[in-house]
N, C-alpha and C positions, 0 to 999 in steps of 0.2 A: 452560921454554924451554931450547934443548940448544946447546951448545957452541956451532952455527955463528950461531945463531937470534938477529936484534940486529934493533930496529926503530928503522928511520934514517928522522928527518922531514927534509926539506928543505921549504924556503920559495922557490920561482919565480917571479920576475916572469911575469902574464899574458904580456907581449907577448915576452918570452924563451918561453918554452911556442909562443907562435902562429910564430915564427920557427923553429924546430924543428920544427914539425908542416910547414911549408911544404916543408922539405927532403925527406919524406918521399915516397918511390915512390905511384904511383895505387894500386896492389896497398893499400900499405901504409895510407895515407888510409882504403878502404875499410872494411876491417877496424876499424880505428878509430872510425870512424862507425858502426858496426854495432854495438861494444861500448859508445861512447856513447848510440846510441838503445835499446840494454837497460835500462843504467842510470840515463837520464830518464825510462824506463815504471815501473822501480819506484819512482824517488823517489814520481812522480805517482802509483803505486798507494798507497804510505804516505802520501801528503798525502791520497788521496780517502777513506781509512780511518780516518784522523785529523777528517775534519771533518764533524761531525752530523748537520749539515742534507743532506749528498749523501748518506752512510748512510739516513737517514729519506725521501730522496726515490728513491733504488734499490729501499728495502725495498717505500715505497706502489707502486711502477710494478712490481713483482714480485707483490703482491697481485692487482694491477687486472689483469696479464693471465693469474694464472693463476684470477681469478673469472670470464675471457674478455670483459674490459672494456677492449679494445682493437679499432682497426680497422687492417683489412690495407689495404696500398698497392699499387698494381699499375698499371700500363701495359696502357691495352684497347689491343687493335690494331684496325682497320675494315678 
């Protein structure tokens, strides 16, 4: 770690954080939102990777449709 390099934890009350965010520009909001919905797809990708049974039900549904043991969906039109 080099001379500037310090890692400062703070502790925030939730509802101090959601009074801050309110303050925030539309511009700014969105962004925010953006980099929060990144970082809830990965949490969710490490939680779906961590747990067996949806690995072992990915892997059978991976199987099944590349032995073409799947059916396609579609909209007839008349």
């Amino acid at each position: 770690m080099g001379v500037d390099e310090r890692d400062i934890q703070l502790k925030v009350p939730f509802s101090a954080l959601t009074r801050l965010m309110e303050q925030l520009q539309p511009q700014d909001m969105l962004r925010l939102r953006e980099w929060l919905d990144e970082k809830l797809a990965e949490y969710e990708d490490e939680l779906m990777l961590a747990n067996l049974r949806i690995m072992a039900e990915i892997r059978e549904a991976r199987m099944e449709y590349e032995a073409g043991e799947y059916m396609k969906l579609g909209v007839s039109v008349n």
